[in-house]
C-alpha positions in Angstrom: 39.2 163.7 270.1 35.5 163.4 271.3 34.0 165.9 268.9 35.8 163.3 266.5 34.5 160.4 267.8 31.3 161.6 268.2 30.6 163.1 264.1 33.6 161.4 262.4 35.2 158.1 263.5 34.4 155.0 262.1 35.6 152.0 260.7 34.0 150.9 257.7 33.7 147.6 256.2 33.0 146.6 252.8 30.1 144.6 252.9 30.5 141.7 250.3 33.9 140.7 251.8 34.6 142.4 255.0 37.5 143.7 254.3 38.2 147.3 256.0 37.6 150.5 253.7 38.8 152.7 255.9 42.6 151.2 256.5 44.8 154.4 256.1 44.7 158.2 257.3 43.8 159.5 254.0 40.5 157.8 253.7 40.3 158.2 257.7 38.0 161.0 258.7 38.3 162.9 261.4 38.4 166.0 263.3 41.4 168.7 263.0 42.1 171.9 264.5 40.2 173.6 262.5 37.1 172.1 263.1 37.2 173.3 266.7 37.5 177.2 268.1 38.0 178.0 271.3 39.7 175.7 272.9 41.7 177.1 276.4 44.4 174.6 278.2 45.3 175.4 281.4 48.2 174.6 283.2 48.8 173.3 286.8 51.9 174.7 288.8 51.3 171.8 291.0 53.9 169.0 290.7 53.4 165.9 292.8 56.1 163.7 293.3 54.0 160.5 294.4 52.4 160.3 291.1 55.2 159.2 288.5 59.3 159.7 288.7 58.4 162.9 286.5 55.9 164.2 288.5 53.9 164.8 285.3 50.2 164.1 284.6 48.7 162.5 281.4 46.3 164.0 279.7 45.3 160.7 277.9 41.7 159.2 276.3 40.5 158.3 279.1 39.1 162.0 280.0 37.5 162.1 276.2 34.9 159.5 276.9 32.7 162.1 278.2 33.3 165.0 275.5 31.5 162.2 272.7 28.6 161.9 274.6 28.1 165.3 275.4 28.1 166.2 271.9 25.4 163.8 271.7 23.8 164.8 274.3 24.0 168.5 272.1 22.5 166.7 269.1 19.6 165.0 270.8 19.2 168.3 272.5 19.0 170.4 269.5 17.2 168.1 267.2 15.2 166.3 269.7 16.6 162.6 267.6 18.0 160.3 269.9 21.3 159.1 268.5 22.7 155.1 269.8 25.6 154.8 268.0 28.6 156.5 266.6 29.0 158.3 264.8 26.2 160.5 264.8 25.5 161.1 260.8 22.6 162.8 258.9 21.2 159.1 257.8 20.9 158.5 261.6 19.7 161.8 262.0 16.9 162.7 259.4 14.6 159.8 259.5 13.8 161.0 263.3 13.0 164.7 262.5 9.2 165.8 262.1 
């Protein structure tokens, strides 16, 4: 989800009558399995009770908000470009290159 956010996501508009472009899935970019290797989950054997009925955890969004800026943090790193907003795309990417 944050390598997605980070090079894919984004919700375009057209510009004469601001109506969405991208309003579906198949004109929705973003990142799938394949676009990521390596990946290890690694499960807890601890259960606390005090947390939920379940004793589960969630492994929700609100971890991801660091993975997008770490990978552009890795951009700017590598290119030396300073990114602002997402997506990070080669037409926000080029002009700052030597």
């Amino acid at each position: 989800m944050g390598l997605s956010m980070a090079l894919h996501e984004e919700s375009v508009r057209d510009i004469r009558f601001g109506h969405v472009v991208t309003q579906d899935l198949a004109s929705y970019h973003f990142s799938a399995h394949a676009d990521v290797t390596g990946v290890e989950a690694i499960w807890l054997d601890e259960v606390e009770e005090h947390l939920n009925p379940m004793g589960s955890r969630g492994a929700g969004e609100i971890g991801i908000v660091g993975a997008a800026a770490a990978v552009v943090n890795a951009v700017h790193h590598a290119t030396g470009v300073r990114v602002r907003d997402l997506p990070v795309t080669l037409d926000k990417v080029l002009p700052g290159l030597p």
